[in-house]
RODO-2510 file (C-alpha; in nm, 4 decimals, decimal comma):
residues 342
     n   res          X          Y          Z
     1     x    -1,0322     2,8353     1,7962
     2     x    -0,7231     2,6874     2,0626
     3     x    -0,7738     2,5234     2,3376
     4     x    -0,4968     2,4575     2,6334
     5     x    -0,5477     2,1986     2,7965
     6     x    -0,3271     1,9413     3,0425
     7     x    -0,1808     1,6442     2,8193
     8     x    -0,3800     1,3170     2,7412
     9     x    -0,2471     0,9851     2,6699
    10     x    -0,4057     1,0261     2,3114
    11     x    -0,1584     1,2812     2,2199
    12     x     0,1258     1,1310     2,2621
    13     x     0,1357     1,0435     1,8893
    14     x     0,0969     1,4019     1,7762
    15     x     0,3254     1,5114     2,0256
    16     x     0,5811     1,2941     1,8467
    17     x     0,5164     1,4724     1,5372
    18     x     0,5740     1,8079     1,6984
    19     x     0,9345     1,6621     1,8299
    20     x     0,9850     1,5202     1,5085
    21     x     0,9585     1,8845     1,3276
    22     x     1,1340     2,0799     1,5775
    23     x     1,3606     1,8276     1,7713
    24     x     1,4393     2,0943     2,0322
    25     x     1,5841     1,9793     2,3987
    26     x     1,2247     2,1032     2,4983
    27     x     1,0578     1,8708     2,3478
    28     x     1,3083     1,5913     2,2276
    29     x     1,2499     1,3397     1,9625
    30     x     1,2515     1,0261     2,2008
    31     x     0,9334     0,8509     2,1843
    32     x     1,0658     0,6855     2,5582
    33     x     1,1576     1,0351     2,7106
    34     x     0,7602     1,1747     2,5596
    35     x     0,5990     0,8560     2,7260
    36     x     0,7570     0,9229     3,0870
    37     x     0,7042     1,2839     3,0657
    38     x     0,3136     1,2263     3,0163
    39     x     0,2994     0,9478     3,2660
    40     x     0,4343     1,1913     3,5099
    41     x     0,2364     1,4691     3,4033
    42     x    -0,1010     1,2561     3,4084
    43     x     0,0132     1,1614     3,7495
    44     x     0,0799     1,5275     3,8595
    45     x    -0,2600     1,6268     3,7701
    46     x    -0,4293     1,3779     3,9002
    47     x    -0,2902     1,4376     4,2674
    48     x    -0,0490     1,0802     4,2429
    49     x     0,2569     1,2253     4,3994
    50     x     0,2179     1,3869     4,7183
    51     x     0,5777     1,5709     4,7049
    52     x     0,6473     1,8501     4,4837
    53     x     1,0102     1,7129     4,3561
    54     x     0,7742     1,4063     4,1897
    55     x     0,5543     1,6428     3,9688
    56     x     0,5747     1,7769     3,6023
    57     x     0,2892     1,9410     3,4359
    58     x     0,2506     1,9055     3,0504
    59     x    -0,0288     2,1609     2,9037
    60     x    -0,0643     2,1159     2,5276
    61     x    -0,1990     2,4151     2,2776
    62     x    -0,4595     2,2717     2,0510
    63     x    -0,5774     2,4086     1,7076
    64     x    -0,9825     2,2657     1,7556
    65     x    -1,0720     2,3769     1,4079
    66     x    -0,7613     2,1453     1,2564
    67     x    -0,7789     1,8982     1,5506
    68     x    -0,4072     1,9619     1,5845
    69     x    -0,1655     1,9885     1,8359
    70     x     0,0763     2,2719     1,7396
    71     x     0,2232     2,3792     2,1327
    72     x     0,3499     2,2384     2,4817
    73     x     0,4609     2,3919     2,8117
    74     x     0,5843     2,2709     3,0672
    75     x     0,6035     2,3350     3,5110
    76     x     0,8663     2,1576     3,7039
    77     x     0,7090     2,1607     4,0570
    78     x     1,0527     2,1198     4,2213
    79     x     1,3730     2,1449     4,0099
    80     x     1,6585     2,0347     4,2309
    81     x     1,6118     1,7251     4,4415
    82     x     1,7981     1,4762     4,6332
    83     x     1,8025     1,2541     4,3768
    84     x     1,8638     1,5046     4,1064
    85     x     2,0118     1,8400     4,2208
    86     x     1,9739     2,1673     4,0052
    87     x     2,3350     2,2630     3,8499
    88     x     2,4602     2,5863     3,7798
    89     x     2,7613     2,8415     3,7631
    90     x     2,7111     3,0901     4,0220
    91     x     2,8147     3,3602     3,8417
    92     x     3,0350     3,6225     4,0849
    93     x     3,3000     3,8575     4,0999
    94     x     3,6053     3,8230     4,2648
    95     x     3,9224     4,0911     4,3440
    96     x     4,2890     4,1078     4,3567
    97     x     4,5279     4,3310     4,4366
    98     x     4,9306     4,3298     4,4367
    99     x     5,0893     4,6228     4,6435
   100     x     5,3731     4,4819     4,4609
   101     x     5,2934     4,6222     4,1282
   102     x     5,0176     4,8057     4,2595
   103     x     4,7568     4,6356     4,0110
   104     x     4,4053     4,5891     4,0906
   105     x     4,1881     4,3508     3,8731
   106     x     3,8411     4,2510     3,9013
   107     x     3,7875     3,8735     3,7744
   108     x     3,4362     3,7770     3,6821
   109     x     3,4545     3,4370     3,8468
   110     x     3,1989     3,0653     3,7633
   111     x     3,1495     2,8510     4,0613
   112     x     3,0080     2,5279     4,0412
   113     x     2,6877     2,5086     4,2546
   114     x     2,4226     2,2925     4,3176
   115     x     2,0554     2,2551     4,4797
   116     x     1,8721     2,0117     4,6416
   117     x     1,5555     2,1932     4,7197
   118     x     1,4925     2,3688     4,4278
   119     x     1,2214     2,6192     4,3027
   120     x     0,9607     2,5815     4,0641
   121     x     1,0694     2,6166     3,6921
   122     x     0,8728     2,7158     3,4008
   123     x     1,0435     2,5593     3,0747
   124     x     0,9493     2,3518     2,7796
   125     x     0,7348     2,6417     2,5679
   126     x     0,7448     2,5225     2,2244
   127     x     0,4956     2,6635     1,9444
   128     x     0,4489     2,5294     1,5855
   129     x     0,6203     2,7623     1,3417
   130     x     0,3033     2,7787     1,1388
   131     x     0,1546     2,9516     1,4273
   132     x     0,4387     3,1925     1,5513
   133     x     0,3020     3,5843     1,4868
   134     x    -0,0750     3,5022     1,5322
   135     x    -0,2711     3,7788     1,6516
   136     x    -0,3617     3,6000     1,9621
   137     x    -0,0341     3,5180     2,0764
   138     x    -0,0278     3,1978     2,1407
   139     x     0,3076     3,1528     2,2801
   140     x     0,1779     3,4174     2,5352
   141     x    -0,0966     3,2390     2,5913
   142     x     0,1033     2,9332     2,6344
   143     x     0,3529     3,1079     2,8922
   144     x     0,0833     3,2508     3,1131
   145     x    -0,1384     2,9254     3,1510
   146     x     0,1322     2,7887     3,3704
   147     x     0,1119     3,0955     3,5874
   148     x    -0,2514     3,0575     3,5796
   149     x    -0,2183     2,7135     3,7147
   150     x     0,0459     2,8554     3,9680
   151     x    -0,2079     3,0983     4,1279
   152     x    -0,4852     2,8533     4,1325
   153     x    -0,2765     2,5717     4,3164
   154     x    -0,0178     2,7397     4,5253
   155     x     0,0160     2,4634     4,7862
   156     x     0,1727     2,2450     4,4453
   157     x     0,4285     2,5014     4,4217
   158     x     0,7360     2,5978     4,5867
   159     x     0,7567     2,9765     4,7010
   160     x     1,0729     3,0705     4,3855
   161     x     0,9684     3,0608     4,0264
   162     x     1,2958     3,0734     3,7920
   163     x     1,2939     3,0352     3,3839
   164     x     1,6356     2,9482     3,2285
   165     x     1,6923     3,1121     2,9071
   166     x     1,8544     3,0001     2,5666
   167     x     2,2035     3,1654     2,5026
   168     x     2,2747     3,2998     2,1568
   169     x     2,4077     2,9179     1,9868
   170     x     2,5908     2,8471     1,6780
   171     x     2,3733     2,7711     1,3963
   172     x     2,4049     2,4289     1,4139
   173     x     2,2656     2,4139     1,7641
   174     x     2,6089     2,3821     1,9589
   175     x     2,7283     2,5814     2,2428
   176     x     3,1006     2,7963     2,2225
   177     x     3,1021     2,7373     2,6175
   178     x     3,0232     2,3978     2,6687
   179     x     3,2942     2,3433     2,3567
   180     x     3,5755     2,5663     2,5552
   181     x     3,4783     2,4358     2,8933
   182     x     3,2435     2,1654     2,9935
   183     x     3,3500     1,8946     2,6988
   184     x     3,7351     1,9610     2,8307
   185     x     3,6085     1,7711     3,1475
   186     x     3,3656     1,5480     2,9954
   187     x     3,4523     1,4170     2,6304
   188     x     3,0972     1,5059     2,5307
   189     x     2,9037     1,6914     2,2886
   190     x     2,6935     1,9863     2,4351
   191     x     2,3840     1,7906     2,3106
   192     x     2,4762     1,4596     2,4627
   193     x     2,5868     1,6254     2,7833
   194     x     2,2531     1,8662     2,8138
   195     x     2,0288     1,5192     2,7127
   196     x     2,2398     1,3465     2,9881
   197     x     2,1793     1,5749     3,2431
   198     x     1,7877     1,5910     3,1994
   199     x     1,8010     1,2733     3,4438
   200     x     2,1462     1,2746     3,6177
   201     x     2,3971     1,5502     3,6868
   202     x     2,6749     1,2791     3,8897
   203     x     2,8888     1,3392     3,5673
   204     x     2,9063     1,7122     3,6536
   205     x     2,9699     1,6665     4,0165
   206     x     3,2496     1,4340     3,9343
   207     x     3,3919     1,5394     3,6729
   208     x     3,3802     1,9521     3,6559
   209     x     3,6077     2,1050     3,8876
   210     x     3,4748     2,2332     4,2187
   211     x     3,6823     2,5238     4,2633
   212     x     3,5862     2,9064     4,0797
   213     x     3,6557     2,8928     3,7039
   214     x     3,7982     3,2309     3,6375
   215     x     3,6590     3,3888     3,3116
   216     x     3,9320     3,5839     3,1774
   217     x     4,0829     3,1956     3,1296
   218     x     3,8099     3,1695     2,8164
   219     x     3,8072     3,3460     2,4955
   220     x     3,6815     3,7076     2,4208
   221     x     3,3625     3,5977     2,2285
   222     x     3,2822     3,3019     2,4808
   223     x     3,3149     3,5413     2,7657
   224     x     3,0543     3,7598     2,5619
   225     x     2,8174     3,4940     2,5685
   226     x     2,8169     3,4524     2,9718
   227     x     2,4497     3,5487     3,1041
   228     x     2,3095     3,6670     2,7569
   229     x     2,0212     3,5816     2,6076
   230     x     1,9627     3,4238     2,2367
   231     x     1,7869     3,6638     1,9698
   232     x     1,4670     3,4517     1,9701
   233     x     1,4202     3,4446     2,3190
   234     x     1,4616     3,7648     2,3565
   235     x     1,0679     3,8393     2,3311
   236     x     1,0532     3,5880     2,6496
   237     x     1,2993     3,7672     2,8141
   238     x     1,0802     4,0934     2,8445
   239     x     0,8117     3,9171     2,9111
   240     x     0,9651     3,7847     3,2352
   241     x     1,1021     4,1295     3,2969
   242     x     0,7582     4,2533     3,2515
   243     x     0,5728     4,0369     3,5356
   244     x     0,8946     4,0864     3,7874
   245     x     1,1671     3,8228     3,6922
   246     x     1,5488     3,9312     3,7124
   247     x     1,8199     3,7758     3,6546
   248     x     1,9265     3,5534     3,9158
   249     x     2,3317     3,5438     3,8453
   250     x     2,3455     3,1962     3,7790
   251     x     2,3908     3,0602     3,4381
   252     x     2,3465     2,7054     3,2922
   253     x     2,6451     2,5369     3,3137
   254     x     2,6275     2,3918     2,9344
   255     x     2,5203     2,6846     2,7300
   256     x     2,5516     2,9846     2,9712
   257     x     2,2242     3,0839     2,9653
   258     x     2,1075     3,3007     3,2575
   259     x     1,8453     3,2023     3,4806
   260     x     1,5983     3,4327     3,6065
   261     x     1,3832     3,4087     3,9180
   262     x     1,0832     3,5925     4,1355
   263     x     0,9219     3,4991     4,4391
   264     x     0,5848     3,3795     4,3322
   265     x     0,4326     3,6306     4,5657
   266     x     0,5209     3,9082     4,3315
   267     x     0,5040     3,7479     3,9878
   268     x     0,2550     3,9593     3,8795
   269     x     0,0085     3,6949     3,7014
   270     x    -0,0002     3,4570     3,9897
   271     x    -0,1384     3,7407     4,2246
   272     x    -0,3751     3,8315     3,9642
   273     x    -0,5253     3,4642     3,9416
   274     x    -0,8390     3,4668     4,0834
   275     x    -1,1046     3,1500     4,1383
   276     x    -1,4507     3,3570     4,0219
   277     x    -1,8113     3,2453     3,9594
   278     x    -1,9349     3,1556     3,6191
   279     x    -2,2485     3,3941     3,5648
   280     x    -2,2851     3,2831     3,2116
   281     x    -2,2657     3,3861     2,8215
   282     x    -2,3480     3,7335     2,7458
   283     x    -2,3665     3,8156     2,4092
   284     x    -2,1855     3,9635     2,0671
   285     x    -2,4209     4,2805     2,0483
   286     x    -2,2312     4,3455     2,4348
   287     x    -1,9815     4,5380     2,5621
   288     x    -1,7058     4,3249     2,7040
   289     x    -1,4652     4,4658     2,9962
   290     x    -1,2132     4,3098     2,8822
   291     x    -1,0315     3,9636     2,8394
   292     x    -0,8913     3,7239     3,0605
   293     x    -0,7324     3,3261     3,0504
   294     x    -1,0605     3,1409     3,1739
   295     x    -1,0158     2,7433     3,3468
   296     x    -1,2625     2,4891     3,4418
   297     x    -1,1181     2,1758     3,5743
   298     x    -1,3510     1,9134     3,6217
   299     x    -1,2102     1,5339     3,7348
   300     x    -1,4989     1,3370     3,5236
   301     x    -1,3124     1,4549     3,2187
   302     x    -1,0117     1,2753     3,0838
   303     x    -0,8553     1,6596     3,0168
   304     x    -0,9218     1,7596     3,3728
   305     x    -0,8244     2,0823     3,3189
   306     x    -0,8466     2,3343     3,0436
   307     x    -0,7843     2,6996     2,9749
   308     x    -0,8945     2,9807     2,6758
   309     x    -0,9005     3,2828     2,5809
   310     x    -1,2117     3,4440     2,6556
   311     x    -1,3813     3,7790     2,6671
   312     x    -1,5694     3,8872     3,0208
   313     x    -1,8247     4,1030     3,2079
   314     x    -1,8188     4,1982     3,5254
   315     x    -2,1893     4,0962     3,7142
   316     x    -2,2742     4,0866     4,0707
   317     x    -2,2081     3,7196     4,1808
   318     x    -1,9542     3,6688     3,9392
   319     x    -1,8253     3,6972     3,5623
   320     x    -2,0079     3,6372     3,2366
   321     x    -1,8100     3,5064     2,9099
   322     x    -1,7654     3,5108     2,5651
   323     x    -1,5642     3,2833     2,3826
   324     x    -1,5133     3,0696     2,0733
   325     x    -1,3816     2,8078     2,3132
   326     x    -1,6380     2,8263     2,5627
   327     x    -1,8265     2,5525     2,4726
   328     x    -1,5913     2,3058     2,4993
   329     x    -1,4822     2,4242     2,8411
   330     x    -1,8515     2,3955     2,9402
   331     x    -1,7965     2,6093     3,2859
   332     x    -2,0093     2,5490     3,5729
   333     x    -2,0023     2,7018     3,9194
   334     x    -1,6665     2,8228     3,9877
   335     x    -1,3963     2,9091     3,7115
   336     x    -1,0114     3,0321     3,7358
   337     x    -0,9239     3,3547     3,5912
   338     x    -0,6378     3,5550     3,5414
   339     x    -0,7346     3,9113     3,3516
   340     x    -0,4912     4,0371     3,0581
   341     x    -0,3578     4,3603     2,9930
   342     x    -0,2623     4,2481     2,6038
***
């Protein structure tokens, strides 16, 4: 039985735990960075900041039967502000031609770019290994939550949704390109460097160059690396793909990973987000129509809002459920829904 659910100050020492397994730049092992992120995020949901560029939502994945955390996800209402601008290589292709020798080359080109009035991101999806496989899919379930939360509140969100994606990395967790490019300008390790940047990107503005990084400058197997995704996040890849993301051209400057983007208009799980009303149970002995991601959110509870799996049938006046989860979200009146095809 799992329950998603916005982040609560109590689980900030289980989330600890969970960064102290996986210590992934998703979910870092930095008891200080974990505090800030669920001030913000308790701050976020509870309607604190009034500008988008202030927000983060945290939504945690919780095992109810073990009374364990074992997932997080994460939306960025604004990435790219004033105070700290979005980054990336515009990636680009540039020509040249000597009449001279009569040579024509096409250079794949990286130009430094940044944004102040950035889009919504999706990013920190992290799942317990123990968990990875399970029939449910949970790290679906975890991706599409945010969405659901998209569709419900679209005035929180800005009008892009983008996703960066992991590159393939070395097996020790560094990056070919940042070693062949960015730590030539910087004297830093990729880790130190991507860390860094989480709350200030002046060292990149000063210190990369600002004019187009030709490509063919790099070597073979780096170049090979520019704007492809990792094996194991692959999967999320054609997810994206699947609900209308494409590749943006645009990489991350550290790792090369490429970002992809779609207007939130036509990502296909925010237009299917509906707010419905709760008809109530039906039960095991009847046919179900299907299943959906069901939220209540409800400000007298310290988790104002939660999400499950659920089963559902159609009524007039509204939806009936079925769920193992269903008690604990207790609906009442109004719930969101976003139906699922999987």
């Amino acid at each position: 039985m799992f329950l998603l659910r916005e982040v609560i100050p109590t689980d900030l020492e289980q989330l600890r735990d969970l960064a102290r397994r996986l210590n992934t730049l998703n979910l870092p092992n930095d008891s200080a960075r974990l505090q800030k992120l669920v001030d913000v995020s308790r701050g976020s949901f509870g309607g604190v900041y009034r500008e988008a560029k202030f927000r983060d939502y945290l939504f945690v994945l919780e095992d109810l039967a073990e009374d364990r955390l074992i997932g997080s996800c994460l939306i960025i209402a604004q990435h790219g502000t004033y105070e700290r601008p979005a980054v990336y290589f515009n990636v680009r292709e540039e020509q040249k031609y000597s009449t001279t020798l009569d040579k024509h080359f096409v250079h794949q080109v990286l130009q430094l770019t940044f944004n102040y009035d950035g889009p919504t991101e999706i990013g920190g999806l992290i799942l317990h290994p123990d968990y990875r496989g399970h029939q449910l899919k949970l790290g679906k379930l975890l991706s599409f939550v945010r969405f659901l939360f998209i569709g419900l509140h679209r005035d929180l969100f800005r009008d892009r949704i983008v996703a960066e994606l992991l590159p393939p990395l070395n097996p020790d967790g560094t990056s070919d390109l940042w070693d062949c490019l960015g730590q030539n300008f910087t004297h830093l390790d990729y880790r130190t460097a991507d860390l860094l940047s989480r709350d200030n990107v002046e060292f990149i503005r000063s210190l990369f160059p600002s004019t187009p990084i030709y490509t063919s400058l790099l070597p073979e197997h780096v170049r090979d690396l520019i704007g492809v995704v990792g094996k194991r996040t692959r999967p999320a890849k054609r997810m994206l793909e699947g609900i209308g993301f494409r590749w943006d051209h645009s990489i991350d400057p550290f790792d090369g990973g490429p970002t992809y983007a779609v207007e939130a208009n036509r990502c296909e799980p925010v237009t299917r987000t509906k707010r419905v009303a709760f008809a109530g149970e039906f039960g095991e002995d009847e046919r179900a129509d299907g299943r959906a991601l069901v939220s209540v959110e409800d400000e007298s509870r310290e988790a104002r809002f939660m999400a499950s799996l659920c089963e559902y049938r159609e009524v007039d006046g509204g939806v009936e459920l079925r769920g193992e989860a269903l008690e604990k979200l207790a609906p009442e009146g109004e719930v969101g829904m976003m139906r699922l095809s999987w």
